[in-house]
N, C-alpha and C positions, 0 to 999 in steps of 0.2 A: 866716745861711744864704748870703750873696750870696757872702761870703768863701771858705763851704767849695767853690761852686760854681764860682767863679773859678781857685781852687787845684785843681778835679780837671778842668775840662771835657777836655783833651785826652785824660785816661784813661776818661772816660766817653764820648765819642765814638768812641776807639778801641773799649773793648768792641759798642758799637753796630755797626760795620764788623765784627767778628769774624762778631758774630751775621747780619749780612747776607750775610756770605761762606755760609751752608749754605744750597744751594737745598730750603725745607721745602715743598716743591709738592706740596701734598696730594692733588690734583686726578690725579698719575699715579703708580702703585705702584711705579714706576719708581726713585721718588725716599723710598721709604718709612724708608728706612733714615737719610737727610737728617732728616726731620722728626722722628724719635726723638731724633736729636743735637741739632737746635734746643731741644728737649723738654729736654735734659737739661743743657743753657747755661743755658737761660732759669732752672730749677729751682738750679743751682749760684750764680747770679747773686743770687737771690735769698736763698741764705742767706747769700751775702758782704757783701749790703747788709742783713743784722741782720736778717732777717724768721726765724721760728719755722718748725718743721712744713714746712720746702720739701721735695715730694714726686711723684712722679709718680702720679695714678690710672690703673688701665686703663681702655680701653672695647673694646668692639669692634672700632672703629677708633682715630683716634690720641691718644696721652693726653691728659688732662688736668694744668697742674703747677699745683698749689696752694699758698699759704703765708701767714701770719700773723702779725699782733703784735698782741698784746690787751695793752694796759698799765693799764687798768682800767675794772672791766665797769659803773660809771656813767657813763660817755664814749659817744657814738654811735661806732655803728661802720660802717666804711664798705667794701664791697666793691667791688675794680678789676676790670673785666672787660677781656679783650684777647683775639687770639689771635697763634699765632707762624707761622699755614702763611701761606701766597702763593699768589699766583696764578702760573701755568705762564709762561715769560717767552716762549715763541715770539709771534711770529715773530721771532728770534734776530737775524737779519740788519738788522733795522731799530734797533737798538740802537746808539749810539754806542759802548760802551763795553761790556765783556761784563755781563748782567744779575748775574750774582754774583761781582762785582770789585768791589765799591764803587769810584764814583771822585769825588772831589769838584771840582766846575767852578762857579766863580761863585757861591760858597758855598751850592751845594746837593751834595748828595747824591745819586748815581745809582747806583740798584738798583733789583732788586725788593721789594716790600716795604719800601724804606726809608719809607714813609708808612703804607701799608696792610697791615701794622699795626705794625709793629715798631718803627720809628720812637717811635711815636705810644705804645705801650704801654710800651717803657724807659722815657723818659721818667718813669711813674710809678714806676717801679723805683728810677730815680736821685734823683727827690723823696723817695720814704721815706728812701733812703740819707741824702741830707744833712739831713731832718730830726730823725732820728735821731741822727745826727752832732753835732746842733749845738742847737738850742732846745728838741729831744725832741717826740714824736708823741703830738697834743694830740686824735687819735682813735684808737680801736682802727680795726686795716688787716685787713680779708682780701684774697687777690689769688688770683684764676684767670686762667690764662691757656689757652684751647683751642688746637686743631691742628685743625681742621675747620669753620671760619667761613667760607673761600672754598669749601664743596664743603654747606652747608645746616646746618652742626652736627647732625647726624643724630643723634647718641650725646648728646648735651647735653642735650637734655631730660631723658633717666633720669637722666642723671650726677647732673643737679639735684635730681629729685625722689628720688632716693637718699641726700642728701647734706641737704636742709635745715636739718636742724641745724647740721652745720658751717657752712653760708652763712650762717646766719642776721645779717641785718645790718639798718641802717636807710636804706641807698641806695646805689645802685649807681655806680657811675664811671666812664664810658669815653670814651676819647680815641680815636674809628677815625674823626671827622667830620671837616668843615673849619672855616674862618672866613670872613668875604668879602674880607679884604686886611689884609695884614702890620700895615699901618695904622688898620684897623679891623676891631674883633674881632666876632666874635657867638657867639652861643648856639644851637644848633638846635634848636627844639622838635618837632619832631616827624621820621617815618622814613617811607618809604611801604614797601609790603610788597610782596611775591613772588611769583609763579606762573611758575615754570620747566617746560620741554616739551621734549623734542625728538621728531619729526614723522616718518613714513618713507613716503612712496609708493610704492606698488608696482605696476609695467605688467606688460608680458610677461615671460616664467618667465628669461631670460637676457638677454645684452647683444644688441642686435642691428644689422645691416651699416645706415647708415643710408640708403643706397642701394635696396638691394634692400626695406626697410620703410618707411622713411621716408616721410609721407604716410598713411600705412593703419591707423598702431599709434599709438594714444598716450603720446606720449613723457613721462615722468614730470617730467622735472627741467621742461617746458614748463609740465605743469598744476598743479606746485608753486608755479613762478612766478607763475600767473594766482589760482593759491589766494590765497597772502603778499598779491599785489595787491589784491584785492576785500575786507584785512579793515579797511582803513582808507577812507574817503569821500573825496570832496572838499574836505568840511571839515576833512580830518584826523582828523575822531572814529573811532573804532572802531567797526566794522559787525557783533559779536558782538551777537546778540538778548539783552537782560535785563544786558550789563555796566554798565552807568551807573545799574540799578535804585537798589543801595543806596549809591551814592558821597554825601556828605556834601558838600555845596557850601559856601563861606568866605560870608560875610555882607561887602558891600562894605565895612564896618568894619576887619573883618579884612583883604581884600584891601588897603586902603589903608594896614593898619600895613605888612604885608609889603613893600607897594611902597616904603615908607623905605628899604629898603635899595640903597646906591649900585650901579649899572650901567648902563655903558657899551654899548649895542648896538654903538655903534662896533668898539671895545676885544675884546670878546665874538668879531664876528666875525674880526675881523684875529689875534685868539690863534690861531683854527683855522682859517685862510686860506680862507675861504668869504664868498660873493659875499651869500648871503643866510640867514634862519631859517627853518625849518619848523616848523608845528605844528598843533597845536588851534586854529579860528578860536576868536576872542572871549578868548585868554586872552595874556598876555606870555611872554616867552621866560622869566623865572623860574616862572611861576606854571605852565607848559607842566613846569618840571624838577622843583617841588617840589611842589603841591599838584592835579595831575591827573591820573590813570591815562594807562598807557603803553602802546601792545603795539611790540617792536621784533623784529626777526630778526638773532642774534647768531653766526650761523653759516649756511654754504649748499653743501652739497657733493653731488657726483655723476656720473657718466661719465667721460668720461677728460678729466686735469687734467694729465700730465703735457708735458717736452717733444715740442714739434713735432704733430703732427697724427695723429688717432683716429676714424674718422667711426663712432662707434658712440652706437645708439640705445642709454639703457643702460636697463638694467632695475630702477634706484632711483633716488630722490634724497631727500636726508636736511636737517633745518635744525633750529636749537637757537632757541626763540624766548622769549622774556621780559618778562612783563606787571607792570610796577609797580604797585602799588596805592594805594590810599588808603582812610583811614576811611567807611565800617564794610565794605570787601571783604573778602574771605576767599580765602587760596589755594583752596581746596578749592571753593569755588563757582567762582569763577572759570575753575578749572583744568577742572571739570562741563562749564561752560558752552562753555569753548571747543572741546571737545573733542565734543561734539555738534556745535555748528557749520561744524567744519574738518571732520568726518568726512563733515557733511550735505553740503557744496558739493562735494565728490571730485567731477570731469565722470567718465563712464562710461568703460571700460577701467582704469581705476586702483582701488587698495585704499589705504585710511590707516591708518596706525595710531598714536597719539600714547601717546608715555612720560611720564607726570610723572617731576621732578625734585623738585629742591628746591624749598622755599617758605615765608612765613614772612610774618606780619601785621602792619599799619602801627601805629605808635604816635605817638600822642601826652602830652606830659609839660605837667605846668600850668606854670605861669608864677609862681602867685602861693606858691607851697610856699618854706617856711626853705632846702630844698636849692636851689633853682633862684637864689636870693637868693644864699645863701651862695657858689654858680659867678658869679654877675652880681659881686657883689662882690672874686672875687678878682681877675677879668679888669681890674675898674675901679684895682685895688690896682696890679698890674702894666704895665697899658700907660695907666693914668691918662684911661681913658673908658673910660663904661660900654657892654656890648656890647648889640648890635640882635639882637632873638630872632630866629631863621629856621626857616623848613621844610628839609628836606634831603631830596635828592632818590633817596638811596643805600637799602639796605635793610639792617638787622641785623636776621636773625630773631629771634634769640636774645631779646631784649629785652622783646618782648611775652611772651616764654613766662615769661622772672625775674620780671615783675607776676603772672602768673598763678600762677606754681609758689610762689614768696617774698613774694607778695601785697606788694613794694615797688618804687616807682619807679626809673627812670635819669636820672642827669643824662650828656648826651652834650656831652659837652667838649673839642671835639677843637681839633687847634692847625692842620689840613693847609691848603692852599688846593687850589679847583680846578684850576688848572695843572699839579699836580702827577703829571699824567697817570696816576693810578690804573689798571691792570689794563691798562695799554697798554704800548707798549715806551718807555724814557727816563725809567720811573716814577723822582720824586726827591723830595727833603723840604728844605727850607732848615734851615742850620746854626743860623739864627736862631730858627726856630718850634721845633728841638728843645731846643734853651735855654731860649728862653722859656719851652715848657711845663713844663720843670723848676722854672723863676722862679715859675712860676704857680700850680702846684699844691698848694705847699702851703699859701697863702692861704687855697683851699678849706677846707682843714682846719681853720685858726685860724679863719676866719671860722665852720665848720659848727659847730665844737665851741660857740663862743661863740653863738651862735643858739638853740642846741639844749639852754645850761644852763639 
């Protein structure tokens, strides 16, 4: 296998940059026509790398591409999950390099999406390929790959419960996580979940002189501000009544394996040029990213924004806000709860009114399962130490809904790092971690199938 991957990488790297070149931003219909093309690469790709059935399904929104290799039905079979949209690359101008130009600098990779997910999902694309290729594929493969994992999979859930039989597998596979350094790999076990919102105040009926009112009227984008302010303390905690009810706290046990893993505060803060951390009192800067609910403000707009000067009182102001979760939250409580909350605190002259969005529940995966074994083993096969399990701090809805729809686990195997600036502008992927996850992957296999006779 090392052979056939040696002999193809510059063509498999090229197809990577093709696929990066269509901006698939699913997030604006703008670009709809883009994510059917990615849709219809990704699905072409896959029956050039010998998979069965490459197909597009519809949904509502953006397809789904599915495809298969069943080479014999006493083998476990294993389903890849990925998807092919991205997130929106404004603000444009802060970009080195144009976000769908791939460029490569320092042997990384600069685009969007070149890690989330694209990256990260060829990769298994080019694993079948050369397993296939060369020693043969020592488990049955299914692969989905969505177009709506940056905008909540809205359509995913039916797709699934429509479809279980075809999914039907015995573990699920996805590469959208990180590692903690090129050097030292890990495992994620577990994902925190979702509660997405966006918020709208509303003062007087129009914009107004802020001269002639100013003073009199309550100015929205003000008592927005003073809202966002009051929902976090002193200590950092979040001040929503009944959010911490059901969170599940680590047993000092658990927080001290987690704490094994290498990190630098130093390092940490000089990556993102800041003097200091904030957070939750009583907890560290990992255990603040991976095992503690969040609430953060991911957007803030309203009155006049643009050049030069506008003195107007305006008559909205609007903010996207996003609450990470953990074991046992629930979007739907939480999204409840906040939303009482934020409504209750409105000071007088203003109206609120909050939109759910997306959203999507935490998971965690055991440690001690043949799958979770057979990923520890191939990582150890490949870069020759075994990897240190970790929380991850990101969310895939999806995940919890394939236990509940397909009643089987995920192993989340991803090769990214943090630095990789996910859903920012300069997003990149090293040339290395897309190699290696190809090196990597199919260990898994050899190792699952052997585990699993």
């Amino acid at each position: 296998m090392t052979t056939y991957l040696e002999a193809n990488k510059q063509r498999f790297l090229d197809e990577l940059l093709e696929l990066l070149r269509i901006p698939s931003v699913s997030a604006d219909s703008a670009f709809s026509s883009d994510v059917r093309r990615a849709a219809e690469y990704v699905r072409d790709k896959l029956t050039a790398a010998g998979l069965d059935k490459a197909q597009l399904f519809e949904t509502p929104g953006h397809p789904v591409v599915y495809a298969e290799k069943l080479v014999d039905p006493a083998r476990p079979t294993v389903l890849v999950y990925g998807h092919y949209d991205v997130q929106p690359a404004d603000p444009y101008e802060l970009w080195q390099s144009p976000p769908f130009e791939p460029t490569i600098r320092n042997e990384r990779i600069y685009a969007r999406g070149a890690c989330d997910d694209k990256g990260q999902f060829y990769m298994h694309i080019k694993a079948i390929e050369t397993m296939l290729a060369t020693d043969g594929l020592p488990c049955n493969v299914k692969v989905m790959i969505e177009g709506e994992e940056e905008v909540g999979s809205d359509h995913l859930g039916t797709f699934v419960a429509e479809h279980r039989d075809m999914l039907k597998a015995d573990v699920i596979l996805i590469s959208d996580t990180s590692i903690i350094s090129n050097e030292t790999p890990s495992l994620e076990t577990g994902l925190r979940g979702l509660s997405y919102v966006e918020v709208e105040v509303t003062g007087p009926n129009r914009d107004l002189h802020s001269g002639v009112y100013g003073g009199g009227v309550q100015n929205p984008i003000n008592a927005l501000a003073t809202m966002i302010a009051s929902l976090h303390d002193e200590q950092g905690r979040i001040t929503i009544p009944g959010f911490y009810d059901t969170v599940v706290d680590l047993s000092e046990a658990e927080r001290a394996e987690l704490a094994k893993a290498p990190f630098s505060l130093d390092e940490y803060k000089q990556d993102l040029a800041i003097n200091d951390v904030a957070g939750e009192a009583g907890y560290s800067t990992n255990e603040r990213t991976s095992i503690r609910p969040t609430l953060d403000v991911n957007g803030i707009w309203g009155g006049y924004t643009g050049e030069g000067a506008k003195t107007v009182l305006p008559s909205k102001a609007f903010a996207k806000i996003s609450m990470r979760l953990v074991p046992n939250q629930t979007p739907d409580e939480i999204t409840d709860l906040f939303t009482k909350h934020f409504t209750a605190i409105a000071p007088a002259g203003v109206t609120v009114q909050v939109r759910p969005h997306h959203g999507g529940l935490p998971y965690v995966t055991p440690t001690d399962s043949v799958e979770f074994e057979a990923a520890s083993k191939a990582f150890a096969d490949a870069w020759g130490k075994k990897p240190i399990p970790t929380r991850g701090g990101g969310s895939i809805p999806i995940v919890a809904l394939f236990e509940q729809e397909l009643g089987i686990k995920s192993i989340l195997m991803g090769f990214g790092l943090d630095s990789d600036a996910l859903h920012s502008p300069n997003e990149s992927y090293g040339l290395f971690n897309f190699f290696k996850g190809i090196e990597t992957i199919p260990y898994f296999y050899k190792n699952y199938a052997a585990l699993k006779s």
